[in-house]
C-alpha positions in Angstrom: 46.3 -45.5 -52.3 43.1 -44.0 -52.1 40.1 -44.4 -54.0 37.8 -42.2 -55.2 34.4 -42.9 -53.8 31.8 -40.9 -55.5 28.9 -40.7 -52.2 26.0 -38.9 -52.7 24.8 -35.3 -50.4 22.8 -36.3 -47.8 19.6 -34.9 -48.6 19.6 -32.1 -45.9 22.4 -30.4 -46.8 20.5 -29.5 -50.1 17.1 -28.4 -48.0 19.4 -26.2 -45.3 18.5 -22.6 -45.5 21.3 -20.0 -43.9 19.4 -18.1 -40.7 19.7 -15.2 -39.0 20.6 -16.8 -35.6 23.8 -18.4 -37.5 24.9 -15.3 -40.1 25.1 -12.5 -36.7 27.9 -14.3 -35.0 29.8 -14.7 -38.2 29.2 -11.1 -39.5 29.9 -10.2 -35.8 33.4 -12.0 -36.0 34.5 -11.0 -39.5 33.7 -7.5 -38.5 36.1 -7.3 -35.3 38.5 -9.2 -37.0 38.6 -6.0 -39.8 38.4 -3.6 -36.7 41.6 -5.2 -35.1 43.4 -5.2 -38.6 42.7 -1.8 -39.1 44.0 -1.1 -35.9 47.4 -2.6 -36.2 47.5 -1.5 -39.6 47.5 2.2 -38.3 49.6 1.7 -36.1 52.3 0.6 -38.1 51.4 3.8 -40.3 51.1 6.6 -37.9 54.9 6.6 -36.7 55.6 6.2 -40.6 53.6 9.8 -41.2 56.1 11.0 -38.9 54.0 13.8 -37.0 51.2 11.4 -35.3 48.5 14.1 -36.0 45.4 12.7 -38.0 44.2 15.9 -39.2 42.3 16.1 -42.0 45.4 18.2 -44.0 48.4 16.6 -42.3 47.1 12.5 -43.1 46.1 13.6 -46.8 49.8 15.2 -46.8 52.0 12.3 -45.7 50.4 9.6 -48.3 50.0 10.5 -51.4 48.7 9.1 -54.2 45.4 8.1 -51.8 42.6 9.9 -53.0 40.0 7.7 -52.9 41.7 4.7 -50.8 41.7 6.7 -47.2 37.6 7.7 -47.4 36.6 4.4 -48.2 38.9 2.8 -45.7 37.7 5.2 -43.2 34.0 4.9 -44.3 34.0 1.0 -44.3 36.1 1.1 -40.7 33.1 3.2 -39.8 30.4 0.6 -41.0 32.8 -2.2 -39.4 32.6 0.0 -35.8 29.2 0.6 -36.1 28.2 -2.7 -36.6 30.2 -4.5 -34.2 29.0 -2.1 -31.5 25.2 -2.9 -31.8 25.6 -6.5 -32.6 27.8 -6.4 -29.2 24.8 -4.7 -27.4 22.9 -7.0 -29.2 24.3 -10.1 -28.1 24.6 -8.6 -24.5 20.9 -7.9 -24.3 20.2 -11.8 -25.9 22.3 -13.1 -23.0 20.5 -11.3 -20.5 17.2 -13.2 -21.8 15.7 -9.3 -23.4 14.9 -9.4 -27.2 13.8 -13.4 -26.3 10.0 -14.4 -27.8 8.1 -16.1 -25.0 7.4 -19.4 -26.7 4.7 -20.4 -24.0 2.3 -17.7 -25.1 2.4 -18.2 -28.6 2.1 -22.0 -28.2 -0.6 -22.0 -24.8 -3.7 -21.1 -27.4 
């Protein structure tokens, strides 16, 4: 049977402030997870439409009743594409020691 031990926070978990360096990677991760959903998600619903053509008329045509779901979901997939892209490039460039603050400089005064 166990016991319920009331331990206190250790103090720096209360101090810890999210960063920058830490939030990208996540953001970065959630966002190509969305991108891959979306993905699968069309295409289970492009042989469903029956004519695979995503024009403007002919996707507005086969699912009704959409009016405002289909330009959010294609403006957030947008944001999500965008976003993944340059925080990519971003992460590339990082690896390749560009973007990097040369700590020696600051610090050689």
């Amino acid at each position: 049977m166990k016991k319920n031990i009331h331990r206190p926070l250790p103090p720096h978990l209360t101090l810890y402030m999210s960063q920058l360096t830490s939030t990208f990677p996540i953001s970065h991760r959630i966002s190509g997870a969305f991108l891959a959903t979306m993905v699968l998600f069309s295409a289970f619903v492009c042989p469903k439409m029956g004519l695979i053509s995503l024009t403007y008329e002919n996707f507005y045509q086969s699912s009704p009743n959409s009016s405002k779901f289909i330009p959010s979901s294609v403006g957030l997939t947008a944001f999500a594409l965008c976003f993944h892209l340059f925080h990519g490039v971003r992460h590339l460039l990082l690896d390749f020691g560009h973007l990097l603050l040369d700590v020696r400089q600051k610090f050689s005064a």
